[in-house]
BAVEX-664611 format. One line per field, with one value per residue: residue number from 1; x, y, z of N, C-alpha, C in turn. Coordinates in pm, 1 decimal, always signed. Example, Ala and Ser with C-alpha at 12.3 -4.5 7.8 and 13.67 -1.06 7.14 Angstrom:
2
resi	[1, 2]
n_xx	[+1319.0, +1285.0]
n_yy	[-569.0, -225.0]
n_zz	[+780.0, +708.0]
ca_xx	[+1230.0, +1367.0]
ca_yy	[-450.0, -106.0]
ca_zz	[+780.0, +714.0]
c_xx	[+1320.0, +1290.0]
c_yy	[-330.0, +3.0]
c_zz	[+780.0, +787.0]
//
This chain:
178
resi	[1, 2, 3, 4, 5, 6, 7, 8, 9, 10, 11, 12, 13, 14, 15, 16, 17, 18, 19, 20, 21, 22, 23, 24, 25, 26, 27, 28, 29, 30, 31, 32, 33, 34, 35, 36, 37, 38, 39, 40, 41, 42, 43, 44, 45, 46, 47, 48, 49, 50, 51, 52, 53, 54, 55, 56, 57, 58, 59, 60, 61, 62, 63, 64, 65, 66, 67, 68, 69, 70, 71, 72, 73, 74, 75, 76, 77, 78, 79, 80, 81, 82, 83, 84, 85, 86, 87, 88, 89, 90, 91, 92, 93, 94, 95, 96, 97, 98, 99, 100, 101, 102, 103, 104, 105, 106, 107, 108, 109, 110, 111, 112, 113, 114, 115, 116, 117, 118, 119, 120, 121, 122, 123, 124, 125, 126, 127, 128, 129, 130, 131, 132, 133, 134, 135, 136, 137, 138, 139, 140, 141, 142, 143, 144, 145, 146, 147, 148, 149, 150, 151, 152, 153, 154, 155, 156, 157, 158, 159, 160, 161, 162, 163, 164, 165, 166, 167, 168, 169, 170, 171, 172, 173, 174, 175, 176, 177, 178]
n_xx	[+12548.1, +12265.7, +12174.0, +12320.9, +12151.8, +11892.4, +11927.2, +11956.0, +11720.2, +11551.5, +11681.7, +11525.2, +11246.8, +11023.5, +10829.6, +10988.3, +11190.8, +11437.4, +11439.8, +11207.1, +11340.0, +11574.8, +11379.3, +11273.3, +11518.3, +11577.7, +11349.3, +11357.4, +11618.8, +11555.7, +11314.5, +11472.9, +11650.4, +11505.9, +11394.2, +11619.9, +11628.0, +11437.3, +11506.9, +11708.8, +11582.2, +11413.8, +11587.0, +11736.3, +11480.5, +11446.7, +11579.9, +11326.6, +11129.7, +11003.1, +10883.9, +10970.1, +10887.7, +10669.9, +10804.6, +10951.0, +10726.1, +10570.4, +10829.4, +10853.8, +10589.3, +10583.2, +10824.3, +10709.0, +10568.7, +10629.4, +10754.2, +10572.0, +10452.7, +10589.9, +10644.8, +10369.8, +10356.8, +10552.4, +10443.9, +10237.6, +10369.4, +10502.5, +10364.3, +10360.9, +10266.4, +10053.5, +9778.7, +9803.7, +9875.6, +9609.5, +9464.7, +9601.0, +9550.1, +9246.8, +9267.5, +9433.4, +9239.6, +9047.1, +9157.7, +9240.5, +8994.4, +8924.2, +9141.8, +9122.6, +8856.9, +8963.6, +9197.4, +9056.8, +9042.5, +9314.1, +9388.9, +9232.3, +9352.1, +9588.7, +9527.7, +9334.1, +9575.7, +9739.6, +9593.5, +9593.4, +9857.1, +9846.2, +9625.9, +9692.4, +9609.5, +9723.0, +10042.1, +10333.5, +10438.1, +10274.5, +9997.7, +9665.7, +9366.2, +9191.6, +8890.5, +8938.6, +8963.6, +9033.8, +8904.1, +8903.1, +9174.1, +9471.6, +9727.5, +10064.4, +10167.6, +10374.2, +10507.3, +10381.8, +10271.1, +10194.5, +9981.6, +9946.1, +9854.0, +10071.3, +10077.8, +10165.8, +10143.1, +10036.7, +10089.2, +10339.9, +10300.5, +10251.5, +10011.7, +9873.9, +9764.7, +9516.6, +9542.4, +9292.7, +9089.0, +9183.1, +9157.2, +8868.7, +8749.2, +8656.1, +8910.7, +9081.2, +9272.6, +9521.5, +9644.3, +10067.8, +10191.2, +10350.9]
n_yy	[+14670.6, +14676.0, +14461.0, +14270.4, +14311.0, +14267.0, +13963.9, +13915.7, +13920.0, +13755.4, +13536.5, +13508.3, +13507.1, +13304.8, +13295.7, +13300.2, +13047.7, +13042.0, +13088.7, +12940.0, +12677.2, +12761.7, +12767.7, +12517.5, +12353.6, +12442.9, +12386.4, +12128.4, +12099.7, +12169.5, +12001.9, +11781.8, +11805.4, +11852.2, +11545.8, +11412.8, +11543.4, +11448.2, +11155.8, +11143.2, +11259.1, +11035.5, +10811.2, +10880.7, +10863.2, +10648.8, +10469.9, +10532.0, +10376.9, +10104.4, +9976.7, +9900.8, +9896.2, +10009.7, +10242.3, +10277.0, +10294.7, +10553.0, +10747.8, +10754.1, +10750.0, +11054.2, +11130.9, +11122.7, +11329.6, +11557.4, +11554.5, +11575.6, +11754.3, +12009.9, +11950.8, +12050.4, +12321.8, +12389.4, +12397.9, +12537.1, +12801.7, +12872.1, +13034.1, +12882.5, +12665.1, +12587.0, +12565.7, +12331.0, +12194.0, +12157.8, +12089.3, +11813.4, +11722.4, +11654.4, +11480.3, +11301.4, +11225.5, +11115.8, +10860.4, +10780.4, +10704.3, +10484.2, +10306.1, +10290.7, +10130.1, +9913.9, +9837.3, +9758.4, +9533.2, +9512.8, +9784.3, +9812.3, +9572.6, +9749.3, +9997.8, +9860.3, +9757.4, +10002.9, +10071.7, +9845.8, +9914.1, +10093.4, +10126.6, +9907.9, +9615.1, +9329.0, +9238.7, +9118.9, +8846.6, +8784.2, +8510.6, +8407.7, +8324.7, +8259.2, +8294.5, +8052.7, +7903.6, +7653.7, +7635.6, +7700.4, +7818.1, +7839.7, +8065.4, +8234.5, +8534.3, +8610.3, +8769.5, +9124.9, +9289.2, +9568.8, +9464.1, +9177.1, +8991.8, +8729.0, +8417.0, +8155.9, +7863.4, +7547.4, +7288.1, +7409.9, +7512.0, +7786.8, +8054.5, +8285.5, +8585.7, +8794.9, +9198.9, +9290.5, +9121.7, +9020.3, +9239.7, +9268.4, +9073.8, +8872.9, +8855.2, +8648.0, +8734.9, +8569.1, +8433.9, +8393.6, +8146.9, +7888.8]
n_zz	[+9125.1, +9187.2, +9040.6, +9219.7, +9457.0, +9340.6, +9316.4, +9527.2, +9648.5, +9468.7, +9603.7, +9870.8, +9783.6, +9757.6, +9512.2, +9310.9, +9136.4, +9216.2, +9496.2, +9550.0, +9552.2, +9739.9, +9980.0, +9976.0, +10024.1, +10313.3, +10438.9, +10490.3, +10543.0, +10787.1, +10894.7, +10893.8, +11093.3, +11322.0, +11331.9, +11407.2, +11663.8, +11779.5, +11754.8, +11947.0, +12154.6, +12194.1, +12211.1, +12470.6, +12650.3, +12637.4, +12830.9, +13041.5, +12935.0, +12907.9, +12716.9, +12372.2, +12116.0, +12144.5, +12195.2, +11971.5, +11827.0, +11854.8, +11804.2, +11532.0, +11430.3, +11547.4, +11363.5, +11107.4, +11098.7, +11129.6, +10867.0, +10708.0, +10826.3, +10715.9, +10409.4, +10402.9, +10502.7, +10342.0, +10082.3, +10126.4, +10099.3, +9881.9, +9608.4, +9364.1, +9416.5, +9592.7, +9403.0, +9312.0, +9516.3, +9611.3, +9434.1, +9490.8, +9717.4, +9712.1, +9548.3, +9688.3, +9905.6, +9725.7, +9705.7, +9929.0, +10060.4, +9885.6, +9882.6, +10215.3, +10241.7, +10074.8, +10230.7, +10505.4, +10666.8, +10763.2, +10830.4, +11064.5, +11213.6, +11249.4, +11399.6, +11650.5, +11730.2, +11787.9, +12036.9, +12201.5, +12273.9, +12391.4, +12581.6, +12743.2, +12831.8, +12863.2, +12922.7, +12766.6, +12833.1, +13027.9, +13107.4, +12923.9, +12840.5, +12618.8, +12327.0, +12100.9, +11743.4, +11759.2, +12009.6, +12366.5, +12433.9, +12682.0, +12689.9, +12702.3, +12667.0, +12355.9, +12203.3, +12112.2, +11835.9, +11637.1, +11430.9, +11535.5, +11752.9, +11908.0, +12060.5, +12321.9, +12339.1, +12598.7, +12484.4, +12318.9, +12096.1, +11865.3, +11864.8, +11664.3, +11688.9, +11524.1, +11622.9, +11601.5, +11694.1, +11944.9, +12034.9, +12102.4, +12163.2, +12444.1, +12744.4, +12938.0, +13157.2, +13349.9, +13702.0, +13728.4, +13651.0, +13890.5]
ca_xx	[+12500.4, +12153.6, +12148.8, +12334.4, +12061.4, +11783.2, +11950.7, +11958.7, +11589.2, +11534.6, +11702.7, +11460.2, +11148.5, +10953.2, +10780.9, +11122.2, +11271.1, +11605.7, +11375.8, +11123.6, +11463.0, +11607.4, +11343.0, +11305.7, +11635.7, +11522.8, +11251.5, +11419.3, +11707.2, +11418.5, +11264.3, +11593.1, +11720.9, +11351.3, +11350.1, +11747.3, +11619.1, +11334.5, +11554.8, +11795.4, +11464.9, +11334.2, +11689.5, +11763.2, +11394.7, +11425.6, +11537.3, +11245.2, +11033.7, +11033.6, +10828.7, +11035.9, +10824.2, +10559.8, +10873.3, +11010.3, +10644.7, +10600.3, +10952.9, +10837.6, +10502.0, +10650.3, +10865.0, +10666.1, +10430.9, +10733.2, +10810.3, +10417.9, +10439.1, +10715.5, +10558.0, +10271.9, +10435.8, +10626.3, +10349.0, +10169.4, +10464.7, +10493.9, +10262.2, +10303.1, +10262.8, +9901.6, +9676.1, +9833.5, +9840.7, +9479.6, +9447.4, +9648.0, +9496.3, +9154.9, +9328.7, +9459.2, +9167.7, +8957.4, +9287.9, +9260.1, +8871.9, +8934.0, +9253.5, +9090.4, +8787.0, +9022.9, +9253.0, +9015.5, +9090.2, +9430.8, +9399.7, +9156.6, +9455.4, +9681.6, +9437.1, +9366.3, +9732.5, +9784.2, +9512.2, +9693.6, +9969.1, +9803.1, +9569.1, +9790.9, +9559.9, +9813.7, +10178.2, +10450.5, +10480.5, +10162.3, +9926.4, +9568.4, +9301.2, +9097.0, +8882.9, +8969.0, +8873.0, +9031.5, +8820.5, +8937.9, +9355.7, +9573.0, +9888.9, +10129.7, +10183.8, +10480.7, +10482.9, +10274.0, +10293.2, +10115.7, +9953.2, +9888.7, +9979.3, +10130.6, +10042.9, +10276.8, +9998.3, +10083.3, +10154.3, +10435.8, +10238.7, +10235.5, +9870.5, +9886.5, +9576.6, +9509.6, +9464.6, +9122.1, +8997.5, +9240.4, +9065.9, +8711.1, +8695.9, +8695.3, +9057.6, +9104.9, +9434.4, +9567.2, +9782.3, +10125.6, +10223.8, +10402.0]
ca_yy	[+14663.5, +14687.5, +14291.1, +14182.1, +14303.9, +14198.2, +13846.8, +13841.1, +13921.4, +13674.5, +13435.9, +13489.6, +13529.2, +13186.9, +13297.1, +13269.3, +12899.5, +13071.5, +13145.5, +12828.4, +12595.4, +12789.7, +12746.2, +12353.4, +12297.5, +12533.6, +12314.6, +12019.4, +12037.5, +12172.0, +11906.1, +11681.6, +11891.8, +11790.7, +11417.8, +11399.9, +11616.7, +11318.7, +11037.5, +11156.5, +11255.5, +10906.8, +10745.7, +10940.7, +10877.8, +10500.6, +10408.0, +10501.2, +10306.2, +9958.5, +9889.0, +9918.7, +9887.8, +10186.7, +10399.8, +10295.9, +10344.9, +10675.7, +10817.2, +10723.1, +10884.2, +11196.8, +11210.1, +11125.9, +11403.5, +11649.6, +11581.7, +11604.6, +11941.0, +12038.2, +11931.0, +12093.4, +12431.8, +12495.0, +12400.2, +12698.1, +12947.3, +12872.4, +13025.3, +12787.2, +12503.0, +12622.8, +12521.6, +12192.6, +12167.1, +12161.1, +11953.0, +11703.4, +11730.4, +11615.5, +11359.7, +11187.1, +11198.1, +10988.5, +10732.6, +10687.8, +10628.0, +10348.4, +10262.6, +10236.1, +10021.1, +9766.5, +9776.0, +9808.1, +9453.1, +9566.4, +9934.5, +9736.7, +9515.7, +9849.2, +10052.9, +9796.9, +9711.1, +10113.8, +10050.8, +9747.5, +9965.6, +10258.8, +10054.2, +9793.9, +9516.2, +9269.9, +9217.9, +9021.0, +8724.5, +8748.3, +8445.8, +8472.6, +8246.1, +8275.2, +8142.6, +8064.3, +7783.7, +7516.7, +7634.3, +7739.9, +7845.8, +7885.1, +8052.0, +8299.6, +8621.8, +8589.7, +8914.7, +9229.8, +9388.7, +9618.4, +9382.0, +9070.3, +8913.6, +8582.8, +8334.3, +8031.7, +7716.6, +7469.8, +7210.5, +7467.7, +7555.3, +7930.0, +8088.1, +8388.2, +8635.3, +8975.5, +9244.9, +9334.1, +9001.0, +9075.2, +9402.8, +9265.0, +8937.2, +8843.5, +8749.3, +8625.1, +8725.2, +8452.5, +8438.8, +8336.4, +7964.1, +7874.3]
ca_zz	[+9262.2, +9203.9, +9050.1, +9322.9, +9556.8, +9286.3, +9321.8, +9694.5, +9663.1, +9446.9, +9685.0, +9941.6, +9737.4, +9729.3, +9394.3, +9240.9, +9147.5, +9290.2, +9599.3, +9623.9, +9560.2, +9886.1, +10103.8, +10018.1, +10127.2, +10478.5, +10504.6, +10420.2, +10683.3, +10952.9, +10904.3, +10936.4, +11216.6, +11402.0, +11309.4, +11494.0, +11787.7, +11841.1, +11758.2, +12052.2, +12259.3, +12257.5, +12264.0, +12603.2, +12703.0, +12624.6, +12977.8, +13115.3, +12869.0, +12921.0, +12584.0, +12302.9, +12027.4, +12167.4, +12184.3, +11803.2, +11674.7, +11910.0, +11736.3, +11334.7, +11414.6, +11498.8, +11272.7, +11002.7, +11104.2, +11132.3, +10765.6, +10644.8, +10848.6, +10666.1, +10304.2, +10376.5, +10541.9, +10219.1, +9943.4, +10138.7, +10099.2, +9777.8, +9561.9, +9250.9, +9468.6, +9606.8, +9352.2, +9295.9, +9679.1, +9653.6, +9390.2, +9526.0, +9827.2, +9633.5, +9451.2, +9782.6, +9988.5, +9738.8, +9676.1, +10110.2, +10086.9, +9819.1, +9998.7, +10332.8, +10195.9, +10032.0, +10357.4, +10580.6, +10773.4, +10789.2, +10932.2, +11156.7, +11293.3, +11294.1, +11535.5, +11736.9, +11802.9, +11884.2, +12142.1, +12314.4, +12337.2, +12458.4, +12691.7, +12788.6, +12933.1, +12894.8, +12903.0, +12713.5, +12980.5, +13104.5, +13089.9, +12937.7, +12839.1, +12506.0, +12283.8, +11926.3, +11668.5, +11888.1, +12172.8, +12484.2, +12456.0, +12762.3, +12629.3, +12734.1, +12570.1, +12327.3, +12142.8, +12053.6, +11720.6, +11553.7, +11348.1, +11570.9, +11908.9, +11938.7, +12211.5, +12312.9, +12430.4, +12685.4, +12344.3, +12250.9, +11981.2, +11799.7, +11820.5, +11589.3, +11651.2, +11493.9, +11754.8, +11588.9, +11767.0, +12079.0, +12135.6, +12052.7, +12259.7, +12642.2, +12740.6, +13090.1, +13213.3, +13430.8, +13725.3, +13665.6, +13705.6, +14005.8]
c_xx	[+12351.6, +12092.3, +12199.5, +12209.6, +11921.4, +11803.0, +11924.8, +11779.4, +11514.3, +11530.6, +11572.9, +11250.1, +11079.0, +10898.8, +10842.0, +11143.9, +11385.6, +11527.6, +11299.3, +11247.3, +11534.7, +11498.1, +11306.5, +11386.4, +11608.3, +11444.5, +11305.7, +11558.8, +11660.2, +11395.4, +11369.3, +11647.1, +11594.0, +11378.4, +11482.3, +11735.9, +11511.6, +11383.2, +11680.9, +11657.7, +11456.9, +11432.1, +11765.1, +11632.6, +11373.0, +11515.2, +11463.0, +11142.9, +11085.5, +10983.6, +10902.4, +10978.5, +10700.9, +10676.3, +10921.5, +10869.9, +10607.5, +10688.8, +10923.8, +10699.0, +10503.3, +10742.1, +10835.7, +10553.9, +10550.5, +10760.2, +10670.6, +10412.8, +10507.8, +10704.8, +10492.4, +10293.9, +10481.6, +10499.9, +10287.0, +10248.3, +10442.4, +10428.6, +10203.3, +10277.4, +10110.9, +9797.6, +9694.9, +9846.2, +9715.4, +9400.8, +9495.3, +9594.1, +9344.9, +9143.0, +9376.0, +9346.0, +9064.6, +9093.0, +9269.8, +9108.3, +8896.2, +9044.5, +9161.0, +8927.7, +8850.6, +9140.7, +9179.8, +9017.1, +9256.2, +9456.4, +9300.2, +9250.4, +9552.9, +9618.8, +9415.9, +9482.6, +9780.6, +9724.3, +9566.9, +9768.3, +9935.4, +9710.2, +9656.2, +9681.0, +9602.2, +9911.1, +10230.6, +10468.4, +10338.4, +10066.0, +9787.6, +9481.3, +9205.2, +9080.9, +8896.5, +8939.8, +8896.5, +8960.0, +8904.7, +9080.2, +9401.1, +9669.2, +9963.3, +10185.9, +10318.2, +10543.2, +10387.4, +10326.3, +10215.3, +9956.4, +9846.9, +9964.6, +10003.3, +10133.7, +10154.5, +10171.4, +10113.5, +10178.0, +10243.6, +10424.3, +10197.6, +10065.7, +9855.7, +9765.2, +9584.5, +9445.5, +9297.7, +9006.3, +9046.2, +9128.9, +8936.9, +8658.7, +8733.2, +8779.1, +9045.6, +9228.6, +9459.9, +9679.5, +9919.8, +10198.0, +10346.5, +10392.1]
c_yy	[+14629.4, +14515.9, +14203.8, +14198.9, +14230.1, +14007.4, +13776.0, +13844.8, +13821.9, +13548.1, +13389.3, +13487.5, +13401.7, +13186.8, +13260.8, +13132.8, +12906.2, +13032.3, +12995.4, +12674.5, +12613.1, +12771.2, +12603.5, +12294.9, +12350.3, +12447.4, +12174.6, +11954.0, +12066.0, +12037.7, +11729.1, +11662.7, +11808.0, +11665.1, +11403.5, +11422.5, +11453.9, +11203.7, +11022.7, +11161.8, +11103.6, +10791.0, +10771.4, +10862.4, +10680.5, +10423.5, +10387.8, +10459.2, +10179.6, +9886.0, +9923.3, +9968.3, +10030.1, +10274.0, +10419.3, +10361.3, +10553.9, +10766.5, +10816.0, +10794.0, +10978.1, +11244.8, +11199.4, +11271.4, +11543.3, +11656.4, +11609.4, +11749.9, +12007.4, +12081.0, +12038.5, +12270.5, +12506.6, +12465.9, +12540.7, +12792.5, +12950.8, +12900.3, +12915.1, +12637.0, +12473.8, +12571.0, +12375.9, +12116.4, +12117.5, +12037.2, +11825.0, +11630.5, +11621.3, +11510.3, +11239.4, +11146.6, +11096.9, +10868.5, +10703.6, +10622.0, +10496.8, +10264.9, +10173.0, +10149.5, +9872.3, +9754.0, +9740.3, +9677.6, +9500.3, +9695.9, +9859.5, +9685.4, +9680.9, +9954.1, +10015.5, +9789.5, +9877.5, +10126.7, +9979.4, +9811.5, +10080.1, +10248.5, +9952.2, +9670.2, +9381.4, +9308.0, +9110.4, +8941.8, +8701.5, +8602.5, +8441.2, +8310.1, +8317.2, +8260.1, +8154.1, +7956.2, +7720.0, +7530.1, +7703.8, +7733.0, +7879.8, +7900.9, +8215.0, +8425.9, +8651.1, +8710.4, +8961.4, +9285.4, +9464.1, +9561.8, +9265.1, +9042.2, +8760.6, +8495.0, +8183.3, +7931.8, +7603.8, +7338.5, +7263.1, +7473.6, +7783.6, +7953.4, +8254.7, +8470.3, +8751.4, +9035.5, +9294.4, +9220.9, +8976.4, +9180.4, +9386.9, +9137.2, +8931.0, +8739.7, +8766.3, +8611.5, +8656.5, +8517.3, +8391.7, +8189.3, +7950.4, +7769.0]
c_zz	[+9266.4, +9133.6, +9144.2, +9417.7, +9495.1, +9319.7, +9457.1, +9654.1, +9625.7, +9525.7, +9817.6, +9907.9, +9663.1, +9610.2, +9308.1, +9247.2, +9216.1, +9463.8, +9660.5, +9641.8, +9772.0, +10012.2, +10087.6, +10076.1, +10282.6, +10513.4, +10523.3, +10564.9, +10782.9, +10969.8, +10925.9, +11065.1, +11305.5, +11442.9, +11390.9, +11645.5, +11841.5, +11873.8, +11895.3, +12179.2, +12318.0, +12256.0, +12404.1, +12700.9, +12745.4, +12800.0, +13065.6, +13032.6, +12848.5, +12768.4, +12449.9, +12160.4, +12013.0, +12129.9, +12055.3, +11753.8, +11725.4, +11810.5, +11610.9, +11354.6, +11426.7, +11420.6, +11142.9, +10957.1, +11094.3, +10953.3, +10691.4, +10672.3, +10745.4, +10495.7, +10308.2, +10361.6, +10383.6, +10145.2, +9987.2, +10093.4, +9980.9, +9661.7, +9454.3, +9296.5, +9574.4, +9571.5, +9336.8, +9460.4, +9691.1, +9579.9, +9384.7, +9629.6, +9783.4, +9598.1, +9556.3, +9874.3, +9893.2, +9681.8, +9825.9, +10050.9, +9987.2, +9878.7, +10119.9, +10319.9, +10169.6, +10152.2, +10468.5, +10709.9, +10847.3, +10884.4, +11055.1, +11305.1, +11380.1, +11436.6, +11632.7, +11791.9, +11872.6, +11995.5, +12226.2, +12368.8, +12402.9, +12593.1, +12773.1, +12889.0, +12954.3, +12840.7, +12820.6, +12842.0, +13028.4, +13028.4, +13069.4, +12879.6, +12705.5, +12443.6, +12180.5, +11847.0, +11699.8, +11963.2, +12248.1, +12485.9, +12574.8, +12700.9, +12715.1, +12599.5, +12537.9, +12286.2, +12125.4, +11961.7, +11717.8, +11483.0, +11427.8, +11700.1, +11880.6, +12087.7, +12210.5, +12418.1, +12531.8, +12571.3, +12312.5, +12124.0, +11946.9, +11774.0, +11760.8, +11632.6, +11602.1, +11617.8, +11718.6, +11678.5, +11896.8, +12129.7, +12138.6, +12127.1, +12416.7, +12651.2, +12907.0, +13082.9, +13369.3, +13548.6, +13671.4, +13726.4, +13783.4, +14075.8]
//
């Protein structure tokens, strides 16, 4: 009797491999359970969001942040997972700063583009005016990414731009042609 109860104890006792095993899986389908509850959230919610793309990246940032919680949550419980917590911790923050040096056009584009979407000063359809190494573009806004917008010119020509030069230059948004 008295190893069955040592065993249960075990079970629940994060110090234990019996113990830190059981609460990975706890954390593990939390953190599953979560990421399902969101993906129904913002599949219910998606009628009243006309932008599709805000609401996919919306849904992957929370639930990327749900599973970081999650990570992080247990390394704390855990005692043997503490110190290496810390020094991991250490170990990633100078891998971003060299990271985000050698990306740093890139996270550039990515920020910007959460700005478009978070500002919204134009639309998909809308017509804008701005200037780029041809000069002076009239085009119509084809898509918004992340990344870059896409313009469609009167020539039916593709004008690619990163939003770092979207969000940083004077765009005249046009009426629309009629």
């Amino acid at each position: 009797m008295t190893n069955f109860l040592l065993s249960i104890k075990d079970f629940f006792d994060p110090s234990t491999l019996l113990g830190a095993f059981v609460y990975a899986l706890l954390f593990l389908g939390l953190a599953l359970l979560e990421a399902r509850i969101i993906r129904l959230f913002m599949k219910k919610s998606a009628r009243h969001i006309h932008d599709t793309m805000t609401a996919n990246f919306i849904q992957q940032l929370l639930q990327v942040g749900v599973f970081l919680a999650a990570v992080i949550l247990y390394a704390q419980l855990v005692p043997a997972l503490r110190s290496f917590g810390t020094a991991l911790l250490a170990g990633v923050s100078v891998v971003s700063v060299v990271l985000g040096l050698a990306a740093q056009s890139t996270l550039g584009n990515l920020v910007a583009g959460v700005s478009l979407l978070l500002y919204r000063p134009f639309h998909v359809g809308d017509r804008v005016q701005l200037n780029t190494p041809k000069g002076l573009v009239t085009g119509m806004i084809e898509s918004l990414n992340l990344g870059h917008t896409v313009l469609r010119d009167a020539d039916d020509e593709q004008i690619i731009v990163p939003n770092n030069v979207m969000i940083s230059v004077v765009i005249i948004r046009l009426p629309p042609e009629g």
